[in-house]
N, C-alpha and C positions, 0 to 999 in steps of 0.2 A: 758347367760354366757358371750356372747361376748362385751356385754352393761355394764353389772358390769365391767368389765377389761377395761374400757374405764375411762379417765379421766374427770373430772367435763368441762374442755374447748371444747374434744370433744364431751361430752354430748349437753353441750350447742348449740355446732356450730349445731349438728344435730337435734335440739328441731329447730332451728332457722330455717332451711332450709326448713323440714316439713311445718312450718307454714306459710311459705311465698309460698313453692309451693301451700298448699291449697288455702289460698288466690288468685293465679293465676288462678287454676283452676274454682275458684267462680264468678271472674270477668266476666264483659260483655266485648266481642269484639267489638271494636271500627270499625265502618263504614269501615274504611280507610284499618284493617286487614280484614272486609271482604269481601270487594272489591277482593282480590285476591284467594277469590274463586274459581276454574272455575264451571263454571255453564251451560243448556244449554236449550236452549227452546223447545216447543213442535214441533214450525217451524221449528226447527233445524231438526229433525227425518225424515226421511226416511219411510214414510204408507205401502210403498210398500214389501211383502214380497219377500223375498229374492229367485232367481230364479234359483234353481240346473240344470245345462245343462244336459237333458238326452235326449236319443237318445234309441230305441227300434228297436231292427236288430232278424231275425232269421239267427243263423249258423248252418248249418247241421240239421234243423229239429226242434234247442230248442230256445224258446226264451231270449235272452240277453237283459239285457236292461243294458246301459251302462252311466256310469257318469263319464266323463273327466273332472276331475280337479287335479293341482296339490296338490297334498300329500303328499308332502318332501320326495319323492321318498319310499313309499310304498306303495303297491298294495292291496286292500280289497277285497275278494272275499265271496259270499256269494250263494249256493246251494240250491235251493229251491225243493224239491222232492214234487209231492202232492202228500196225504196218504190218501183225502179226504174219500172214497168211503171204510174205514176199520169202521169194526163194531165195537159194544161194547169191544168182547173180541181181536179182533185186535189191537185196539188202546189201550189196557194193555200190548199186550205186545210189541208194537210200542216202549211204553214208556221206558219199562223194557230196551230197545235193547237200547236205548241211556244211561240211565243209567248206563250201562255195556261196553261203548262206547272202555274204556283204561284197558282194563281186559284179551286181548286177543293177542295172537300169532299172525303172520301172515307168509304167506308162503316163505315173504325173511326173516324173525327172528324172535328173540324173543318179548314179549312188551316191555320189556326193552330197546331194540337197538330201536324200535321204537318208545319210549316218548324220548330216549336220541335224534333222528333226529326232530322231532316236534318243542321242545327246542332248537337246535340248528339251523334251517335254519326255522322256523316262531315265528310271534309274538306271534298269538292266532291259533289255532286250536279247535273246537269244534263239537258237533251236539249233536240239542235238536228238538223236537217235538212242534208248537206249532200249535192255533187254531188261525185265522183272523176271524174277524167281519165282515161280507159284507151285505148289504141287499137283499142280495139274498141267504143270511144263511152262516152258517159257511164253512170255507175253511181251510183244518188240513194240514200242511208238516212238513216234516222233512227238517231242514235246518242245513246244517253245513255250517261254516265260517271258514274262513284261510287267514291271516294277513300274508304278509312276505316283505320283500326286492324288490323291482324292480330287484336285479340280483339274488335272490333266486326264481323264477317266474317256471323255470323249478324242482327245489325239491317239491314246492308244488303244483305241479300237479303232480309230483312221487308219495306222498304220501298220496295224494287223492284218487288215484288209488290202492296203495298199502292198504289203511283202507277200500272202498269199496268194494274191489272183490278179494284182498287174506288175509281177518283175518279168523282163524281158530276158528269157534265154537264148539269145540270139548272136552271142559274140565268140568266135571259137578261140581268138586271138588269147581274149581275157580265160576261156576256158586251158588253153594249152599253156599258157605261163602260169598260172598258180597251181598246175597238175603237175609241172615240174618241180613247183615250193614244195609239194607234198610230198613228191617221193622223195625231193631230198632233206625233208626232215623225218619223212618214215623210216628211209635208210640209217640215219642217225639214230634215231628211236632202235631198230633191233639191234646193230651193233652196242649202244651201250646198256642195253634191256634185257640181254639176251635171256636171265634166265626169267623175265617176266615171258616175255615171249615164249618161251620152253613150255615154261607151267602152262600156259593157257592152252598151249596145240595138244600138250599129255594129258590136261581134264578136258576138253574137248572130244573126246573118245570114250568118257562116261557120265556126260550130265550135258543134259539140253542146251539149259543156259549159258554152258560152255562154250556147246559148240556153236550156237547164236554170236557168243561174245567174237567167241574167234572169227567170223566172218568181219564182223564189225569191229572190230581194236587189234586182233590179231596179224601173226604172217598171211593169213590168206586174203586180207586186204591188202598187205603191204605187195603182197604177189600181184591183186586185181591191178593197183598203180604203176605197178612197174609196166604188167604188158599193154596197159591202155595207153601210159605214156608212148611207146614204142609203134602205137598205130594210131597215136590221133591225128595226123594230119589225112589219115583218111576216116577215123570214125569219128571227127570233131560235130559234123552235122547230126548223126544218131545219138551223140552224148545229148546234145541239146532236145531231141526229141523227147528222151528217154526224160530228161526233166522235168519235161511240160506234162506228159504224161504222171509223173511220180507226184504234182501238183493237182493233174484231174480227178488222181483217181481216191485220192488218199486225205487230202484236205477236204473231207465230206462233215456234215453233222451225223452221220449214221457213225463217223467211226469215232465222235468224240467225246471225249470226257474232261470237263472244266470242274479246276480246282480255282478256288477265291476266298482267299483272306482279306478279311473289307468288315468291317463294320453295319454296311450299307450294301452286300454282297449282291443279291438277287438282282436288282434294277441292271446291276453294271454286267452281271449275268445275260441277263437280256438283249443287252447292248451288242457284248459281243458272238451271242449265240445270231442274234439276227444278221448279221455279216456273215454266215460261214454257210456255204451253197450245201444244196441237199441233193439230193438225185442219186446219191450214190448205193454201195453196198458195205451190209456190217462187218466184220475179218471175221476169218476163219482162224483155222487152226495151222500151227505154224509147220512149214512141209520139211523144212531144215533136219538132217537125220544125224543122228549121232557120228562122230566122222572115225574112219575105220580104223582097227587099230593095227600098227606098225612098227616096225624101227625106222627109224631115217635122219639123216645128217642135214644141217644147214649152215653152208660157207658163206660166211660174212667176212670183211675185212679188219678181222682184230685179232692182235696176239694172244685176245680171252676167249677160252671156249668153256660154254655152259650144255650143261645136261639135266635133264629132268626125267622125271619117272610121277605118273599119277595112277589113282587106283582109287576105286569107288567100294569105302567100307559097308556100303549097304549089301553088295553082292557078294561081302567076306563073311555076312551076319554080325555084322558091328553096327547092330538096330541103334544102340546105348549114344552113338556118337551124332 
């Protein structure tokens, strides 16, 4: 519409301009434009990789390992719990417990006043569950992280304290409604996943850390929610036990390890190793066994069906890979 309402001069002048910028575009650059390329050789690069200052200190018992560099004046902090030594059905509901992370009361207020302080005095707040790779097998913690201000340093070690050792797990209501959000975005999750899900249950039957993962991200968690859904209104009260306990026993200084990037690390170190109760025990080794190996089908609701096949080339003598 806007080309018709145009006059034959400016039709023209715009036929003209198009054709000439094609034209530019098709031509070859002359040496001399590009010459002012910058450009840069392989001599030029630096082989060497880049060297993070860390420094590895015990405070009071737990290990820090610390990296001073400047960070435009924010502090990173990162919680390392090990949960190594939880079994099959502990590490469900390890998972469960972070999941449910922002769901809960605590003994100075409500969640609300407490995601409105999270929001307001850090950047990120979190904790998830994950598995490490080691060749000495897997290694599971719970790690939470908390970004803030170098002069918010003291709210978040408030509210580090304030999420591990006064939230109230006391509401089954708030427990049974978002354990239904779950299974129906886990259900989501394998139907359109299926072959991530595949892959993970066929290496699961040859590497530790597989089979670790698969409790925690796998079907046999999406399996743990389906049946817990199916009887929480009579296990709603033992979910809530099993919490408090997955708090007493695991939120210890014996079992943790602080990572801090800070300028100013050590002090803020201190801060928040003094908050984290001791009495506890160190992990062990993790009891999780390789999971058996089988054929077996899994009916999901979709007209796609995925298959997998895994195979550990250490046991083919494929050392090289």
């Amino acid at each position: 519409a806007a080309y018709d309402a145009m006059s034959e001069e400016e039709k023209a002048r715009i036929t003209t301009e198009s054709r000439l910028f094609s034209e530019w575009q098709e031509s070859e650059d002359s040496d001399e434009d590009l010459s002012t390329i910058p450009t840069i050789a392989i001599e030029d690069l630096n082989i060497e990789p880049r060297k993070i200052p860390t420094e590895v200190v015990k405070v009071d018992g737990a290990e820090v390992v610390l990296h001073p560099l400047n960070t435009a004046g924010i502090s990173y902090a990162e919680l390392f719990f090990d949960v190594t030594d939880a079994d099959e059905d502990e590490v469900h509901y390890i998972r469960l417990f972070t999941d449910l992370m922002f769901e809960w009361d605590t003994r100075r207020g409500s969640i609300t006043e407490f995601r409105k302080k999270t929001k307001s005095h850090l950047g990120a707040f979190y904790l998830t569950v994950s598995p490490s790779d080691r060749l000495d097998g897997a290694r599971v913690y719970l790690r939470m992280c908390a970004s803030c201000l170098e002069s918010e340093r003291a709210y978040a070690v408030s509210i580090i304290e304030e999420y591990l050792y006064d939230t109230l797990y006391n509401d089954k209501e708030v427990l049974k409604k978002n354990l239904r959000q779950i299974y129906t975005y886990s259900l989501e999750s394998v139907v359109a996943r299926g072959d991530s899900f595949a892959g993970m249950r066929s290496a699961a039957r040859h590497s530790h850390y597989d089979a670790v993962s698969e409790h925690l991200y796998g079907y046999e968690y999406h399996v743990f929610v389906k049946e817990l859904l199916e009887s929480i209104d009579e296990k709603g009260e033992y979910v809530l036990r099993r919490f408090e306990k997955i708090r007493d026993k695991y939120f210890r200084r014996e079992r943790l390890t602080l990572g801090l990037t800070d300028r100013d690390g050590l002090e803020y170190a201190r801060s928040i190793v003094s908050v984290i109760r001791d009495g506890g025990t160190a992990s062990g080794d993790s009891p999780i066994q390789l999971m058996e190996k089988c054929n077996e089908g899994i009916a999901i609701p979709s007209s796609v069906s995925f298959t997998a096949r895994a195979a550990n080339l250490y046991e083919n003598g494929k050392k090289e890979y």
